[in-house]
C-alpha positions as CSV (number, residue, x, y, z in Angstrom):
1,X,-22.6,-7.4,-25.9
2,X,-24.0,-6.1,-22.7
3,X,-24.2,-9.8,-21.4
4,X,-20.9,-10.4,-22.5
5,X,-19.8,-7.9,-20.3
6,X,-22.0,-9.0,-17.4
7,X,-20.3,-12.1,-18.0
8,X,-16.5,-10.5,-17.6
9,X,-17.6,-8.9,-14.6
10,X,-19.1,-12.3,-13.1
11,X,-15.8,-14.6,-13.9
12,X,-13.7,-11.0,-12.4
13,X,-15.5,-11.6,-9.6
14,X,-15.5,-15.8,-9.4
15,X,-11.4,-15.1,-9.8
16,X,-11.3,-13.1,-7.2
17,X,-13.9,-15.1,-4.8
18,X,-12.0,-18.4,-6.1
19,X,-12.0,-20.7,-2.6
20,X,-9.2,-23.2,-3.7
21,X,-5.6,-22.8,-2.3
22,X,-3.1,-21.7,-4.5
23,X,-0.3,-23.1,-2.7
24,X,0.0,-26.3,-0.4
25,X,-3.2,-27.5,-0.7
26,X,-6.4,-27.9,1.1
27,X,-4.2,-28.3,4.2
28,X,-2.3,-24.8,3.6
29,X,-6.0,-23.4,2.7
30,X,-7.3,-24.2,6.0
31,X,-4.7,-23.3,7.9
32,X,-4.9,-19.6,6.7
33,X,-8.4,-19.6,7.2
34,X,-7.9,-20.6,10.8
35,X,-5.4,-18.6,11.6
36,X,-6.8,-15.9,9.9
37,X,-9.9,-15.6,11.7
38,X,-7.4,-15.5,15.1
39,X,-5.5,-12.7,13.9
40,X,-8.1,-10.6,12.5
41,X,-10.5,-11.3,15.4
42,X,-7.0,-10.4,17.8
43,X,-7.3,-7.0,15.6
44,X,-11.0,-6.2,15.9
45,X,-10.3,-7.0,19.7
46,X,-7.6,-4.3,20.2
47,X,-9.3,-1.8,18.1
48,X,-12.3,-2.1,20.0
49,X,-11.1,-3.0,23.1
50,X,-13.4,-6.0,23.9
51,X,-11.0,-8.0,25.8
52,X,-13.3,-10.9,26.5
53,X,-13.3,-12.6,29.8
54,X,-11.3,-9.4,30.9
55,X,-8.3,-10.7,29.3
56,X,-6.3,-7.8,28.2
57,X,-3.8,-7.8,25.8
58,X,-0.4,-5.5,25.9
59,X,0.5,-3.9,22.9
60,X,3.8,-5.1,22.3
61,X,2.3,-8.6,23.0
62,X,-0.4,-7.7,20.5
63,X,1.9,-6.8,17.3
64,X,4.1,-10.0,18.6
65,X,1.1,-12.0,18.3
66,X,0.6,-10.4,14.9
67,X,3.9,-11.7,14.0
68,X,3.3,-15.5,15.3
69,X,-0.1,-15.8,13.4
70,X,1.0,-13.5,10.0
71,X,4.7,-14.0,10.0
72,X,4.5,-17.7,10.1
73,X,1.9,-18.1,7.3
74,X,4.0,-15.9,4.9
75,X,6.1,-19.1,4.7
76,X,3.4,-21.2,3.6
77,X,2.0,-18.6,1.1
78,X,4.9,-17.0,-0.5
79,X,7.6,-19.8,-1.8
80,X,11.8,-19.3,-1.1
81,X,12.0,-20.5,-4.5
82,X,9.7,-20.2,-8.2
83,X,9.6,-23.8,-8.6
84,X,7.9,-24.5,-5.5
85,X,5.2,-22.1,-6.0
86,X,2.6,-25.3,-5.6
87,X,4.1,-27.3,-3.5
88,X,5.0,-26.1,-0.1
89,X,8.7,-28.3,0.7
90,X,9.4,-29.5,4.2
91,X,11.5,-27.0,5.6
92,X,8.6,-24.3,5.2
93,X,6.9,-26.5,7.6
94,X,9.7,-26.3,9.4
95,X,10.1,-22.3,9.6
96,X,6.2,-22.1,9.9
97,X,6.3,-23.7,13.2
98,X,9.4,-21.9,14.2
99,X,7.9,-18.5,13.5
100,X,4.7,-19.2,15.8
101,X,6.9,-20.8,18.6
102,X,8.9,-17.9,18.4
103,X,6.3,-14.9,18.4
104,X,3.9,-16.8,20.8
105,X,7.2,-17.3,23.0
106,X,7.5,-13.2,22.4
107,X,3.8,-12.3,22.9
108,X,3.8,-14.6,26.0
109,X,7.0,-12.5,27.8
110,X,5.5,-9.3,26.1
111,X,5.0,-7.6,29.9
112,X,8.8,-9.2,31.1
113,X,10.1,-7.8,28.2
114,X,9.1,-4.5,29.0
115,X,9.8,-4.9,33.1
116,X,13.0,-6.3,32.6
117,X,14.8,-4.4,29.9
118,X,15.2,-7.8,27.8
119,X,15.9,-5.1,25.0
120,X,19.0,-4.3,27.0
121,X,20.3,-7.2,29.7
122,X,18.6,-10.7,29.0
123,X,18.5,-14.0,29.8
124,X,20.4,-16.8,27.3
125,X,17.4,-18.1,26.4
126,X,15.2,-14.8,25.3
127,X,18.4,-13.4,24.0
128,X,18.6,-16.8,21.7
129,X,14.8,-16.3,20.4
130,X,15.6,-13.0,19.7
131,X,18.2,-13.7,17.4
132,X,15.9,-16.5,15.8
133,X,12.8,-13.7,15.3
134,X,15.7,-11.5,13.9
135,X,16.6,-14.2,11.3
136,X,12.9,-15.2,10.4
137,X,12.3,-11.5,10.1
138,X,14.8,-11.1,7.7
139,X,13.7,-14.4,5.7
140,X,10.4,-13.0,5.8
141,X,11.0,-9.6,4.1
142,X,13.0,-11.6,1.2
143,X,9.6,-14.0,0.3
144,X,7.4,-10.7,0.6
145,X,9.3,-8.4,-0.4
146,X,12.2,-9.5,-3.1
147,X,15.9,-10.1,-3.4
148,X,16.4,-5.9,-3.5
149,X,14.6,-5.2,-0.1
150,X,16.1,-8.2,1.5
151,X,19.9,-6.7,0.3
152,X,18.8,-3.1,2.0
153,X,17.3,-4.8,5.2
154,X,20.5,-7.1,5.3
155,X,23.1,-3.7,5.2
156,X,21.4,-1.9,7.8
157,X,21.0,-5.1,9.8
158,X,24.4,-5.3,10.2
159,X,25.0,-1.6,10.0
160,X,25.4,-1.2,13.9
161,X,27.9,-3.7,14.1
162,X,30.5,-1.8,12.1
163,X,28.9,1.8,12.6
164,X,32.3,2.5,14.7
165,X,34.6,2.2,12.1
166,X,32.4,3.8,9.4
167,X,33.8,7.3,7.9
168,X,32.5,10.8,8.4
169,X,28.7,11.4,9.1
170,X,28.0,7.9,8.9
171,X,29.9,7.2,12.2
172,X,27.6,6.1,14.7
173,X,27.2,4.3,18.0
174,X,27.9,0.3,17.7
175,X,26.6,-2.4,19.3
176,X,27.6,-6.2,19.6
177,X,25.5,-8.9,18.1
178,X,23.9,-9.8,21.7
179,X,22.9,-6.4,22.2
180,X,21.7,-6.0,18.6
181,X,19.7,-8.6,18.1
182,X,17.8,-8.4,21.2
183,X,17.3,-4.6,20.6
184,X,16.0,-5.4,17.5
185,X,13.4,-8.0,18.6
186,X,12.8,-6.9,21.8
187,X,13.3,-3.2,21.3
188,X,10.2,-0.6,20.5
189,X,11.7,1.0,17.3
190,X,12.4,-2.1,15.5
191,X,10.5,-5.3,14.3
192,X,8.1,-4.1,16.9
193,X,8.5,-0.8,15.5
194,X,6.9,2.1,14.2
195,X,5.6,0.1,10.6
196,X,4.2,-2.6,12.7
197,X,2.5,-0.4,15.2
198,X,0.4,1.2,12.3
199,X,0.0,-2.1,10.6
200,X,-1.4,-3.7,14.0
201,X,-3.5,-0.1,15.2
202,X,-4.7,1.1,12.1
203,X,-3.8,-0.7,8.5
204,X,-5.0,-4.3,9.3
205,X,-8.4,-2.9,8.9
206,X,-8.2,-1.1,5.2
207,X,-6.6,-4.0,4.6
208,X,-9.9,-6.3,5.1
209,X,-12.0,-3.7,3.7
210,X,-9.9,-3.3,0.7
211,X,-10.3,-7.4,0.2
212,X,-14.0,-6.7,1.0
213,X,-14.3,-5.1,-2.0
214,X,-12.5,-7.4,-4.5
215,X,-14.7,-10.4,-2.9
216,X,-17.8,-8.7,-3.2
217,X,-17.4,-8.0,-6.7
218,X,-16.6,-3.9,-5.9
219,X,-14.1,-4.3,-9.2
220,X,-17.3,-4.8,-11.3
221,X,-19.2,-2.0,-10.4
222,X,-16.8,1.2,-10.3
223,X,-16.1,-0.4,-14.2
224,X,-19.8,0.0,-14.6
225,X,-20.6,3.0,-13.2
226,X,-17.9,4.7,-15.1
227,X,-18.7,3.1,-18.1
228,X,-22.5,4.7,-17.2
229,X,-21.1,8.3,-16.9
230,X,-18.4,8.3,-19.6
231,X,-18.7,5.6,-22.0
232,X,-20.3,7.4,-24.3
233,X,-17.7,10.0,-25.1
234,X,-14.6,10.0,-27.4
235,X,-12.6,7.1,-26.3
236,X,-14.7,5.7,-23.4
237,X,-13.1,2.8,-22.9
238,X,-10.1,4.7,-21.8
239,X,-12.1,7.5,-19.3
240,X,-14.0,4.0,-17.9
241,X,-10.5,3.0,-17.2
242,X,-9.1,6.0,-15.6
243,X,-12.5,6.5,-13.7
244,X,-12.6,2.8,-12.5
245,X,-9.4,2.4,-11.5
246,X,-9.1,5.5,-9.7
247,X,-12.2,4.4,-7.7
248,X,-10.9,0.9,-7.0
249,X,-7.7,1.8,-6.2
250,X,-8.4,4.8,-3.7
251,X,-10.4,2.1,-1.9
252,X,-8.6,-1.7,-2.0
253,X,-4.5,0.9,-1.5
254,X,-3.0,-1.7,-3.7
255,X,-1.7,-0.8,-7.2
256,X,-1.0,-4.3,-8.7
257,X,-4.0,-5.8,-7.6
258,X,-5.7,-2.5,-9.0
259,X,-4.1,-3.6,-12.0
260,X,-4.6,-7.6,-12.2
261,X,-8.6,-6.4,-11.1
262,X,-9.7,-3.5,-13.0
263,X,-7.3,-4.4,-15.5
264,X,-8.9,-7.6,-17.0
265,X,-12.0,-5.6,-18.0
266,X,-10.4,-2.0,-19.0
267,X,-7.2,-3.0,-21.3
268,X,-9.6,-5.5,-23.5
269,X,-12.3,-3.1,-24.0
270,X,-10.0,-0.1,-24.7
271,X,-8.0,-2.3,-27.3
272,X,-11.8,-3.5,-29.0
273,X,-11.9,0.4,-29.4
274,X,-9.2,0.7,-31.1
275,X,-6.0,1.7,-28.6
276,X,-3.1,0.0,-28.9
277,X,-1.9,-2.1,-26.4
278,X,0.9,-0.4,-25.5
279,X,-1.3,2.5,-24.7
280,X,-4.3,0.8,-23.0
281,X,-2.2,-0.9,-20.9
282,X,0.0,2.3,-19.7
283,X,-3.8,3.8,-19.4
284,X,-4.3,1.5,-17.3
285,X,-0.9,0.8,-15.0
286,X,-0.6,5.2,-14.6
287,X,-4.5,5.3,-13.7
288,X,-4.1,2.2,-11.0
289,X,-0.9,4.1,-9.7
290,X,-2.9,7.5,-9.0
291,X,-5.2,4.9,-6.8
292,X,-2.8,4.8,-4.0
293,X,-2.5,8.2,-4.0
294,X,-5.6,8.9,-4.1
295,X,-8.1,9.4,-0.8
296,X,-9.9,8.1,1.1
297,X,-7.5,5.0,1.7
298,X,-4.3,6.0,-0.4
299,X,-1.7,3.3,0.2
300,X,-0.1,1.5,3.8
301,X,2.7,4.2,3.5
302,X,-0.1,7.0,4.0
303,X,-0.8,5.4,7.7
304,X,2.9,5.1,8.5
305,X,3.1,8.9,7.3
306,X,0.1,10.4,9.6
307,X,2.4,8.0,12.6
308,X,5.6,9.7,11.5
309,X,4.0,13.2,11.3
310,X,2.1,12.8,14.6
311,X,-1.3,14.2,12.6
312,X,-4.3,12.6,12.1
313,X,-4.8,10.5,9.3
314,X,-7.9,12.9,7.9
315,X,-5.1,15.9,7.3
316,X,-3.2,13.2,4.7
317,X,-6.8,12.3,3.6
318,X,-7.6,16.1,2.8
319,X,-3.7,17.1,1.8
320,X,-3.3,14.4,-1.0
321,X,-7.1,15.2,-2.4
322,X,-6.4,18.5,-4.9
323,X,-3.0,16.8,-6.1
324,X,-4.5,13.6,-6.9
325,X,-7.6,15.2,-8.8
326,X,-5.4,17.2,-10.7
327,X,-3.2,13.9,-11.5
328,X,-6.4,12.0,-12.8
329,X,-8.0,15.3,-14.2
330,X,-4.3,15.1,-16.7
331,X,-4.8,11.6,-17.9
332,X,-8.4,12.4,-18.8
333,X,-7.4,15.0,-20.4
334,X,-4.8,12.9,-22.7
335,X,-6.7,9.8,-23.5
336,X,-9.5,12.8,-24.9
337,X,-6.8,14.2,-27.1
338,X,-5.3,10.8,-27.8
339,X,-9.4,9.5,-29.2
340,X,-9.6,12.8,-31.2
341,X,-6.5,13.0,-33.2
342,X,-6.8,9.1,-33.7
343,X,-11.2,9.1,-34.2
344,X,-11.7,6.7,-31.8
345,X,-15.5,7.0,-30.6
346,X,-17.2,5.5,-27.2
347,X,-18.4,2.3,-26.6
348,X,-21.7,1.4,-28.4
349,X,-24.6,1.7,-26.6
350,X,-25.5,-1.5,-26.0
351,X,-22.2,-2.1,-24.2
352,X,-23.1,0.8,-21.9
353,X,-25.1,-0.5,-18.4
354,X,-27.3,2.1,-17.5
355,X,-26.9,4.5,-14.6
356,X,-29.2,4.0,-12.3
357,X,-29.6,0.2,-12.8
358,X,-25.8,0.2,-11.7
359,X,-26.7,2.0,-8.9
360,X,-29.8,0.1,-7.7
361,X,-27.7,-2.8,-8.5
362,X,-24.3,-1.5,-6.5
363,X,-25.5,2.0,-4.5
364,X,-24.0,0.3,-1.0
365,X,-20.5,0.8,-2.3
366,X,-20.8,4.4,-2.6
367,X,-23.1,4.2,0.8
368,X,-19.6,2.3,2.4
369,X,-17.7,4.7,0.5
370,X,-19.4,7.8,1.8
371,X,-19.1,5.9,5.9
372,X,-15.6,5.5,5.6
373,X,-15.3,9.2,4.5
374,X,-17.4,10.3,7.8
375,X,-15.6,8.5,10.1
376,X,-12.2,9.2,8.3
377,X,-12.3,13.1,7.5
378,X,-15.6,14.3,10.1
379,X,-15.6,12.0,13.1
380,X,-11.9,11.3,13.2
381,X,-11.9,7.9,14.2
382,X,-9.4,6.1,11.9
383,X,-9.4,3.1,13.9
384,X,-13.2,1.9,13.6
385,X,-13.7,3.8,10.1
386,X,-12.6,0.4,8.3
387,X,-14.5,-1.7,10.5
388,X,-17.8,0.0,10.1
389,X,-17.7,0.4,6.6
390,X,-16.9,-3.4,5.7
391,X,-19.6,-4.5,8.0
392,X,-21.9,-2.1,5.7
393,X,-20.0,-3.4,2.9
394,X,-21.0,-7.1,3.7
395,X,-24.2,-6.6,5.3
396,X,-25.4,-4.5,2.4
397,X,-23.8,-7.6,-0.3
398,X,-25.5,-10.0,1.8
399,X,-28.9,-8.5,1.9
400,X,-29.8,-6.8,-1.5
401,X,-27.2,-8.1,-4.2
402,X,-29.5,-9.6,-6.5
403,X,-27.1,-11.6,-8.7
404,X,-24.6,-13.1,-6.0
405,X,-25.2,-12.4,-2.9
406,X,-22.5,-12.7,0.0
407,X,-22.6,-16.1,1.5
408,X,-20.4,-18.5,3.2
409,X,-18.4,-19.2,0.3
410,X,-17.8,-15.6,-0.2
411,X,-17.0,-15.4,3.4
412,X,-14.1,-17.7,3.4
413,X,-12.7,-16.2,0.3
414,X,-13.1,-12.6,1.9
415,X,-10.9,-14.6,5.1
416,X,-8.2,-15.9,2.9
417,X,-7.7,-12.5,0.5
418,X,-7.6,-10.7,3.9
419,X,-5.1,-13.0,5.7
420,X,-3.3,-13.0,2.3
421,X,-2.7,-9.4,2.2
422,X,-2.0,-9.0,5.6
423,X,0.9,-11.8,5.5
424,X,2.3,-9.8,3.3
425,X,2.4,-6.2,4.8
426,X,3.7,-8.1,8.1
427,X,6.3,-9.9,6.6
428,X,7.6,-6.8,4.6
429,X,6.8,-4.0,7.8
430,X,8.6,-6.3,10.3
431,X,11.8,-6.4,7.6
432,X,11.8,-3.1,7.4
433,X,11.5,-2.2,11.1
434,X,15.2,-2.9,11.0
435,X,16.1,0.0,8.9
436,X,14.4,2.3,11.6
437,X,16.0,0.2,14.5
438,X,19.4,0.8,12.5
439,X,19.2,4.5,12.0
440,X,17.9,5.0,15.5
441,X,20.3,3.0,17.4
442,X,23.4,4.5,15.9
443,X,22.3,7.5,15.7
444,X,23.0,8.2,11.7
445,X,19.7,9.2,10.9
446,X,19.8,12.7,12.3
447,X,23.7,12.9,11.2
448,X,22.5,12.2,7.3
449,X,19.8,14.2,7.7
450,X,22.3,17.2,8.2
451,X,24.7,16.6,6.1
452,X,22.1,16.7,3.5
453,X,21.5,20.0,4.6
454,X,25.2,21.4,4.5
455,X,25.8,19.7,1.4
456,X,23.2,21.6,-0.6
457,X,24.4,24.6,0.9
458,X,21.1,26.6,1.7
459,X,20.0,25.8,-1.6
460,X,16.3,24.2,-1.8
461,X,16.0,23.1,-5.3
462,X,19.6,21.2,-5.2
463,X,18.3,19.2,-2.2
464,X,15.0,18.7,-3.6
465,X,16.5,17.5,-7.0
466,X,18.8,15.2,-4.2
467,X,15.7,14.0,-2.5
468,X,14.0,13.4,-6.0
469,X,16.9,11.1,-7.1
470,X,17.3,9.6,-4.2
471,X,13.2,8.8,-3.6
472,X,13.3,7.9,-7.5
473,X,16.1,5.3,-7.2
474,X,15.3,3.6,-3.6
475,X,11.5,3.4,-5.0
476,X,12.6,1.3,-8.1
477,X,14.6,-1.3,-5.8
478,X,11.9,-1.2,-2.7
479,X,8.9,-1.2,-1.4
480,X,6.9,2.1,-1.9
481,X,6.8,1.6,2.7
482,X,10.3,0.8,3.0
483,X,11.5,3.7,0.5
484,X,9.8,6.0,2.5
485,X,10.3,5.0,5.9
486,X,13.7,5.4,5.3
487,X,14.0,8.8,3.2
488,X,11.4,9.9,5.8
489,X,14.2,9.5,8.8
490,X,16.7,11.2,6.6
491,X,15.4,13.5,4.3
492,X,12.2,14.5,5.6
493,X,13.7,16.5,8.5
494,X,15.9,18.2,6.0
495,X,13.3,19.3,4.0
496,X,11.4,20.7,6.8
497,X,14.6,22.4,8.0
498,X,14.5,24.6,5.3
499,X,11.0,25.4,5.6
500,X,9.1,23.6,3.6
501,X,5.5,22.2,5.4
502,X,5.9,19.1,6.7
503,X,2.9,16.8,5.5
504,X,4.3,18.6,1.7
505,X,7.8,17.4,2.4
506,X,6.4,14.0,3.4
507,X,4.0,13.8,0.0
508,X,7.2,14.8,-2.2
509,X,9.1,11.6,-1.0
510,X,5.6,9.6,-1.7
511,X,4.9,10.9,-4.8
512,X,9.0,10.4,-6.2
513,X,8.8,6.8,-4.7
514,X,5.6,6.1,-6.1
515,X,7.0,6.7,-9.8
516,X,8.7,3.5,-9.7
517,X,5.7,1.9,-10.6
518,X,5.9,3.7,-14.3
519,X,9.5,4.2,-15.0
520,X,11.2,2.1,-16.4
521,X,13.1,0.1,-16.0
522,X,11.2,-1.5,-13.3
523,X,7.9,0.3,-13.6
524,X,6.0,-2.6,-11.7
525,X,2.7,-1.3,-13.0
526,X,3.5,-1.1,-16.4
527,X,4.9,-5.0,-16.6
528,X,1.7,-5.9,-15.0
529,X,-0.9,-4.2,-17.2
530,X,1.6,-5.1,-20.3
531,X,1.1,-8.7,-19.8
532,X,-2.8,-8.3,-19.7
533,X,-2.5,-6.1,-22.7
534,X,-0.2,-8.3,-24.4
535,X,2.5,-5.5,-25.5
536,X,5.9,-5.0,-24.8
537,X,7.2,-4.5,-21.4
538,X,9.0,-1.3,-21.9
539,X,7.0,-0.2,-24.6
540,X,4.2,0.1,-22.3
541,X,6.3,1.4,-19.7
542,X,7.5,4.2,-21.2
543,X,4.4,5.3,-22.8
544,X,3.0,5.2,-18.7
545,X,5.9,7.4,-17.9
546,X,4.4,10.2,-21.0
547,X,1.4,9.4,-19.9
548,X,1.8,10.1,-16.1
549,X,4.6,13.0,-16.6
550,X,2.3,15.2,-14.5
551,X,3.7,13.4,-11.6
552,X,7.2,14.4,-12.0
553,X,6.1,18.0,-11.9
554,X,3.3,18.1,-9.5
555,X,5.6,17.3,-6.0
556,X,7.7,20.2,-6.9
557,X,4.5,22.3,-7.0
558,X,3.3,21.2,-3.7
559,X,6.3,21.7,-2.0
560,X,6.8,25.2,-3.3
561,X,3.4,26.4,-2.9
562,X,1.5,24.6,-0.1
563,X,-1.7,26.0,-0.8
564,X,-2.3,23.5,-3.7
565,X,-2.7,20.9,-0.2
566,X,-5.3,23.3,1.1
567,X,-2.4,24.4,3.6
568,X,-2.6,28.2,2.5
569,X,-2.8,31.2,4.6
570,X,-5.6,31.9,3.5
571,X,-8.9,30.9,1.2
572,X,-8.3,33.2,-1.4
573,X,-4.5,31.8,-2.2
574,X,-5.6,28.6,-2.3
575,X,-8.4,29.1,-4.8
576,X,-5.9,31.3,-7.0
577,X,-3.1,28.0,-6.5
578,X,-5.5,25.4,-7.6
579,X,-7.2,27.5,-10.8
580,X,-3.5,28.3,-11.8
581,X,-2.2,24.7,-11.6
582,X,-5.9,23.4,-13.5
583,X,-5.3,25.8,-16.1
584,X,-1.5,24.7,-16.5
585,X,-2.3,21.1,-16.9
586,X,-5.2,22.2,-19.7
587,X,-2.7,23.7,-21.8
């Protein structure tokens, strides 16, 4: 039994390291992998400043080389339509080489841009690539990011043309399509905004050591090493789960690929124990969830938070700890109940690696682990913390993995997950920079933000219950990043108007925006883990939503009593906070 696990863990891991294209074939493959290696050695070069040959590069030509490199390839990875999710048609070529004419053409004019207002008064021929970036922008978000996001991004696209004649508060300042579309490509709180500035200064690196992990087989071992410490006790398999994937997930920031990874191993083993599927995969979907919430990595939005909120990234890191503890302290707490009214035991022994074989066989996670938190919460350097800790990471696989060590096939595959991922997150951030260009151009985002206020008339918990609703609803049609950027503009000053501490005001629209991914009726997570599981799609979602009802209840708490994010007065408070909210979840 114990090799049959092995065995799990080794295809996990061949899955995940798996060097053949999945779209376009060996020509799409090698493409990425070139163009990968350009954009994440352009990111390693900014972050570091190496600047060879004394070359330096300008940030706004930076993110809009980002764009040529990432942009483009999101039309060879992500199809426009299911049935050409093999083939890769002739007008993706087409926008491929479009997309890296047009950002190389914008990275090249990055320093005129800035010289010569092309944001404001511009040439016919900038103006005209401007308007082509907006459009492939726009094209991009829809392949990333779904039909939903692409219908919000479209509205407040075109918002500024007709913000004139809008009624009441959502009057604002209009602009012609000229002056709109070269403010929103050539502009510095648009495309080239706010989302792609963290993506470019801080995200692109979690994002390689998150596919670090997955490639070197990190999946494997956090299932092991829980299954070391707690698959012994009553119901195991599901503690392994919640364990596993709360490791995984506070590392890789990614709650379907948490999910599709951890997921393979957990949901089998918990249903050979006797869980039903319905329940081992909403184990499963509410446990990967907590991941993104959980430090040290947390999710992209957390980046594009510490940005909005001016902080460093370390204050999110230590804010979102006790909350998320607390979160995964509940569901261990009801899969125990859950084995003991049912008499479901632990795994048998033979299934259970031992502890410190795991960790002779897998100790430089934790070491990786333990440098990204140095660097992250004690040395405050957010910016090289990634890169240092994948470079441990790898090294570390390289050198004393006895089973697989890293090699050049590993490499590549690390290259491709990377560039991958990072296709993604561009083609969605660059989208969405057009909500923040739209709200700041007209002006409406301040104007909403107070009329929030005066509508709940000086009542918190009607604008909070506003604010729930409205993070609760946007997060089921959106990204997590786009749901937030936006209620961050509008709501988040309101909150803080009436008093409430920002970075808790800022975690209340995460955590509401986050429970899309177990609510039905989208609950993302849920559909995920239910196909693994093999169980109904709203079955399993609705038992995630029991399962993870803590969450509904636990960004009231922290907006009401900031001491529960170690934001207290005083030591005492915060200890009396934290024991009060433990022993509530107990009972």
């Amino acid at each position: 039994m114990a090799d049959n696990r092995e065995d799990d863990a080794n295809g996990l891991e061949s899955a995940a390291i798996e060097s053949s294209p999945r779209r376009g074939g060996a020509l799409v493959y090698w493409i990425t992998i070139t163009l990968g290696v350009l954009g994440v050695g352009a990111a390693i070069n900014q972050s570091f400043g190496i600047n060879p040959a004394g070359f330096i590069l300008i940030d706004n030509a930076y993110y809009y080389l980002l764009i040529a490199i990432f942009l483009s390839l999101s039309f060879l990875l992500f199809p426009a339509i299911k049935r050409h999710e093999k083939r890769v048609p002739v007008y993706d070529w087409v926008l491929f080489v479009g997309t890296l004419y047009v950002g190389l053409y914008h990275a090249y004019y990055g320093g005129e841009i800035i010289e010569r207002g092309w944001d404001t008064v511009a040439p016919l021929e900038p103006a005209l690539m401007a308007a082509a970036l907006c459009l492939l922008a726009l094209e991009g978000v829809r392949r990333a990011g779904g039909l939903a996001l692409f219908a919000v991004c479209i509205i407040f696209f075109t918002f500024p043309l007709w913000a004139e004649q809008a009624p009441g508060f959502l009057w604002g300042v209009g602009k012609t399509p000229t002056e709109l579309v070269r403010a929103y490509a050539m502009g510095f709180e648009s495309i080239v905004g706010l989302p792609m500035r963290v993506a470019g200064n801080i995200l692109i690196g979690f994002l390689i050591f998150g596919a670090a992990l997955v490639v070197t087989g990190g999946g494997a071992f956090f299932m092991n090493f829980a299954a070391a410490i707690l698959g012994r006790s009553r119901g195991g398999p599901a503690k392994v789960a919640v364990l596993a994937s709360g490791f995984f997930g506070s590392l890789s920031g990614s709650v379907i690929s948490n999910v599709v990874t951890t997921g393979r191993l957990t949901i089998p083993t918990m249903k050979r124990a006797g869980y039903s599927a319905p329940y081992a995969g909403a184990v499963e979907a509410c446990a990967s969830t907590g991941g993104t919430l959980m430090p040290p990595v947390m999710g992209a939005v957390a980046f594009i938070m510490a940005e909005f909120l001016n902080i460093p990234y370390s204050d999110i890191v230590i804010a979102a700890a006790v909350p998320s503890i607390l979160f995964y302290a509940a569901l261990l707490l009801q899969v125990d109940c859950h084995a003991a009214v049912h008499g479901l035991k632990g795994q048998p022994a033979e299934d259970i690696p031992s502890l410190i074989a795991t960790l002779k066989e897998g100790w430089f996670y934790l070491l990786s682990l333990v440098v990204l938190v140095y660097f992250l919460v004690f040395a405050r350097l957010e910016i090289y913390a990634p890169y240092f800790a994948t470079i441990i990471l790898v090294a570390s696989a390289a050198l004393f993995r006895k089973n697989a060590r890293f090699g050049f096939k590993q490499f590549l595959a690390l290259i491709e997950e990377s560039t991958r991922t990072i296709s993604n997150i561009v083609a969605i951030l660059a989208g969405v920079g057009v909500i923040v260009g739209s709200l700041a151009f007209t002006g409406v985002g301040g104007a909403f933000s107070r009329e929030l206020v005066g509508f709940a008339q000086g009542s918190l918990w009607l604008l909070l219950a506003m604010g729930a609703i409205t993070s609760f609803v946007l997060g089921m049609g959106v990204t997590v990043s786009a749901c937030y950027i936006f209620l961050a503009i509008v709501l988040g000053p309101a909150l803080i108007e009436f008093g409430i501490d920002p970075v808790a005001s800022h975690l209340f629209i995460l955590y509401w925006g986050m429970l899309s991914y177990i609510t039905p009726p989208v609950a993302l997570a849920a559909v995920a883990a239910s196909v693994i599981a093999g169980s109904k799609q709203m079955e399993t979602a609705i038992t995630a939503m029991r399962l993870g009802s803590i969450k509904f209840v636990l960004p009231f708490i922290l907006v009401l009593t900031p001491a529960l994010i170690l934001r207290g007065e005083d030591v005492g408070e915060i200890v009396a906070v934290i024991a009060a909210c433990s022993l509530a979840i107990v009972l």
